[in-house]
N, C-alpha and C positions, 0 to 999 in steps of 0.2 A: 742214943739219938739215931734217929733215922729218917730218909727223906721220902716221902708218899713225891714221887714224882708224875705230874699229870702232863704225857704229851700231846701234840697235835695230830690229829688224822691224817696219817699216809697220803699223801699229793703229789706227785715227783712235781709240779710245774709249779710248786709252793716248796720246794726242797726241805718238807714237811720229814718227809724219811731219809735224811741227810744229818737233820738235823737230832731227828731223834735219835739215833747209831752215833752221833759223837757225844749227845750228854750220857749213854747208856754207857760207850765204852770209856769215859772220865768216870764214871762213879764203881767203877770195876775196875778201869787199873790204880785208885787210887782207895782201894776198898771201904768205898763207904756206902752203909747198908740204905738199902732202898727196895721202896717197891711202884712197881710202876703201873698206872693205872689203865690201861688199853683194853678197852670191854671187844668181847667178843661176838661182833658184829658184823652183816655184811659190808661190805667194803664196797666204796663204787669205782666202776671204772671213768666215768665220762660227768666231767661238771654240767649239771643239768641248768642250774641258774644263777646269775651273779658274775662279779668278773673274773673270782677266784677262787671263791669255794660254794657250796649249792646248800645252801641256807637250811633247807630242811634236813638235809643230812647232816650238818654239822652239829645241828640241835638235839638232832637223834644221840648221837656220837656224846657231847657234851652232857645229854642228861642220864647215859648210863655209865657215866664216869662218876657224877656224882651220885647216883642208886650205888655205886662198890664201894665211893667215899665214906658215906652215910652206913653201911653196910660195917664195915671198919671200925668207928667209934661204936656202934650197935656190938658190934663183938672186943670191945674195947681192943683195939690191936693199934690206934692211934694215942701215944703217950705226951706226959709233958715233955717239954724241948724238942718234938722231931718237928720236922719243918716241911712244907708243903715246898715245889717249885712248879710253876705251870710256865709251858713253855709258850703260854700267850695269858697274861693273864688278862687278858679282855675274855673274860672268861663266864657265861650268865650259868648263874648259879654260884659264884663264889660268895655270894653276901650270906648262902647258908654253912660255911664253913665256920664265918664268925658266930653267926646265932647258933649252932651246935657247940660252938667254943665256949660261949656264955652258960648256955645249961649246965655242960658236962663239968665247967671249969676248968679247961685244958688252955695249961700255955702253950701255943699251938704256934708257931712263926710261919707267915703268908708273903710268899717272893717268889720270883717270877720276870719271864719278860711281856715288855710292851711293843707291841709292832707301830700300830697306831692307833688314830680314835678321831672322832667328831673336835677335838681340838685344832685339827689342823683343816684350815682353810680349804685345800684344795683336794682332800679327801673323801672321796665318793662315799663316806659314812658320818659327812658334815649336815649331810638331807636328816640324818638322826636327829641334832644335835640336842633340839628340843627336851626329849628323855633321855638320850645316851649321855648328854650331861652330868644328870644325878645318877646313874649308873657310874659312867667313871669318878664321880668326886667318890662313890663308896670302894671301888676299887683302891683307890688311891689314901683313904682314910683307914681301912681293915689292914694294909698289907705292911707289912715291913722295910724291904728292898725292895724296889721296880728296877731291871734291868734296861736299857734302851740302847740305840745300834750308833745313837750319830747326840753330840751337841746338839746339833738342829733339832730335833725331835723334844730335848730336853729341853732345850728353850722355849719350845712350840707348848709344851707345856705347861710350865711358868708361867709362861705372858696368859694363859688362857684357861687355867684350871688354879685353883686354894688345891696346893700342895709341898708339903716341906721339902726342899728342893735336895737335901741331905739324902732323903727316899732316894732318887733317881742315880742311879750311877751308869755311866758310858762303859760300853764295852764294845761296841759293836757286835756281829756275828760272825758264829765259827765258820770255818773253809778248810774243807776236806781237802786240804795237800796232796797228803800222801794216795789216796784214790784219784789225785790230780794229774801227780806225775808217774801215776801208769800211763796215764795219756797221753804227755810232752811227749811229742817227737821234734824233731829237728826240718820238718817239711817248710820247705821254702815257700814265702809266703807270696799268694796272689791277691791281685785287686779283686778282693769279698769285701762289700761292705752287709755289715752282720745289725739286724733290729730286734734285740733280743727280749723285748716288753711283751707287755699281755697287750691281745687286744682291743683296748679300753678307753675312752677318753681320755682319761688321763693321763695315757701316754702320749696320745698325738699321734696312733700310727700313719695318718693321712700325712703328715711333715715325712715322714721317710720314703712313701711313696712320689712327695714333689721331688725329694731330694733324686730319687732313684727315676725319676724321668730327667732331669737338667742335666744327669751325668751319667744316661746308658750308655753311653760310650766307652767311657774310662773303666767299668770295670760292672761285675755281677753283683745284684744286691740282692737279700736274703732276708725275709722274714720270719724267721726261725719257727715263731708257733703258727705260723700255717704252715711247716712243714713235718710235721708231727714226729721228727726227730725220735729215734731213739736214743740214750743217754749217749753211748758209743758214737751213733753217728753226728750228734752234737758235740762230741770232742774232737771228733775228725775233722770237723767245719770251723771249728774254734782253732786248730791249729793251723788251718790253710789262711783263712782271713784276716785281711789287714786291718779293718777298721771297724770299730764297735757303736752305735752311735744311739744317744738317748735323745727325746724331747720331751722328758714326763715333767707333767706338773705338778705332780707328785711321789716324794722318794724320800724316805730315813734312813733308806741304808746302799740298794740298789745290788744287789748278791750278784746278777747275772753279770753288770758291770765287772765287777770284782773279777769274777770268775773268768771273764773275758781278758782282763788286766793277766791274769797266771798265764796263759796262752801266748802272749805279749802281740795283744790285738791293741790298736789303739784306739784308746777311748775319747770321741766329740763328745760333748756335755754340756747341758745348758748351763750358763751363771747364775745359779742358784739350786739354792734346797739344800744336801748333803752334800752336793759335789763340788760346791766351794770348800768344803773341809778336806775330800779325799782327793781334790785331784788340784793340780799345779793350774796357772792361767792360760800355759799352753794348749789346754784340753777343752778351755770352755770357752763357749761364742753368746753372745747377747743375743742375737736375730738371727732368723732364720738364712740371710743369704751370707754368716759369716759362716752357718754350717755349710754349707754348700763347698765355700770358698777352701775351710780348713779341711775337708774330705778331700777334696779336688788336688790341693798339696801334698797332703799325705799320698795319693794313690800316686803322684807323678813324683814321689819320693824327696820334695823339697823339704819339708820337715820329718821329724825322727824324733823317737820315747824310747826308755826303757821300760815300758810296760810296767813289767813284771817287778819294779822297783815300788810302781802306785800300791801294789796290794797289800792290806792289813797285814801286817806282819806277828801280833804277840797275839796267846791264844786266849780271848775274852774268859772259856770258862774255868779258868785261874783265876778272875777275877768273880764269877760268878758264886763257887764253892769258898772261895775265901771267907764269905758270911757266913756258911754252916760252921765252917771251924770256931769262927769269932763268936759265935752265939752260943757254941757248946760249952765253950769255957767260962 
């Protein structure tokens, strides 16, 4: 058995190569053979369109992954029982994995994770929904396991997609620790408040900009990606600042939060989406003027978190490779 692993294209601001260096060094320290499929192409440095990734280049990217796939079963080096893992499987072009499965007759196993999709309401690829529809019902119909980051997300799915709900298992996503706490220092912390979202509608940056005028007083406020941060000097900033603050209208998992949480920044957050799962009542406000009010406390030091106690603590791809063992037996 062996896993053809298809990752995501190198992004730092998608923690795309964060991500791929922890499923790499999981299936090397626990040696299981693989190979991984990353065509050898130009790489871009600057998202040209979209909110997160630049559409033509990812389709680029995505369709010489599947020209090496295809390439693979052509030189037959894809067997029965190895198993595919894509680290999105919103993946166009997966429906010819099956239909090369059908020709060649290969028991071929299709898993993967889901970030999101046109099932959820306030996702800027709900304007799809029309076609991406039948797209995800085939995703979800060819694959075997679908991995996802939050309940929310799995629920989101159920209520709004024909899918056997057994498919989906919660794992959330991995977090690099140990490249964490080279960073942790002990630096005392000042009034930062930290906006760590894309800037997108569907985060709201305009809410952190009201918030950061009714309280330029009390302390500095930071818009992280218009500061074009280097990864260092966003650890530097992450361990000075007190307070980490979302308005997204949309979120399954919310990594930057997370990441923020390790630093022990405290996290405001709206009531709702994923962050009713990951984070206590202390953290979240209905309206906007109870963010205001719960920032404004924190900075004057009336309330107190431990941080660093919200953060995912057991490591999802335990649960992720536990299907390869279960299926090889």
């Amino acid at each position: 058995m062996q896993v053809i692993y298809v990752p995501l294209e190198h992004i730092d601001t998608r923690y795309t190569k964060h991500l791929d260096e922890q499923i790499i060094n999981y299936l090397e320290n626990n040696n299981i053979k693989y190979i991984r499929i990353y065509p050898n192409i130009k790489t871009i440095d600057k998202i040209k369109n979209g909110s997160f990734l630049d559409a033509e280049y990812t389709i680029q990217f995505k369709s010489a992954q599947m020209q090496e796939i295809a390439k693979l079963y052509y030189e037959d080096k894809i067997n029965n029982g190895d198993q595919f893992f894509f680290s999105d499987i919103w993946f166009p072009g997966i429906e010819s994995i099956a239909y090369i499965n059908y020709f060649s007759k290969k028991n071929v196993k299709i898993t993967g994770f889901l970030h999101a999709g046109s099932f959820t309401d306030t996702d800027f690829v709900r304007d799809m929904e029309r076609w991406a529809k039948n797209f995800e019902d085939i995703i979800f119909d060819i694959s075997d396991t679908i991995f996802v980051a939050s309940h929310f997300i799995k629920n989101d799915v159920i209520k709004k997609r024909i899918v056997n709900p057994n498919k989906l298992v919660v794992t959330h996503l991995p977090i690099d620790f140990d490249n964490m706490k080279k960073h942790l220092t002990d630096d005392h912390k000042e009034n930062i408040v930290l906006f760590c979202a894309r800037n997108v509608d569907e985060k709201q940056p305009w809410l952190f900009d009201q918030l950061a005028e009714k309280l330029k007083s009390k302390a500095k406020f930071i818009n992280t990606q218009k500061e074009n941060f280097t990864k260092e000097e966003y650890y530097k900033i992450l361990n000075k600042a007190k307070v980490i603050v979302s308005y997204a209208l949309q979120e399954n998992f919310g990594f930057a939060v997370q990441e923020a949480c390790f630093f022990n920044c405290y996290p405001v957050v709206p009531n709702r989406l994923v962050y009713k799962e990951l984070y206590p009542k202390e953290c979240r406000f209905n309206v906007f003027e109870e963010s205001v009010e719960m920032v404004k406390n924190i900075l004057e030091d009336k309330i107190k978190i431990d941080s660093q106690k919200l953060v995912v603590q057991h490591d999802p791809m335990e649960l992720w490779f536990e299907n390869f063992t279960r299926w090889n037996n």
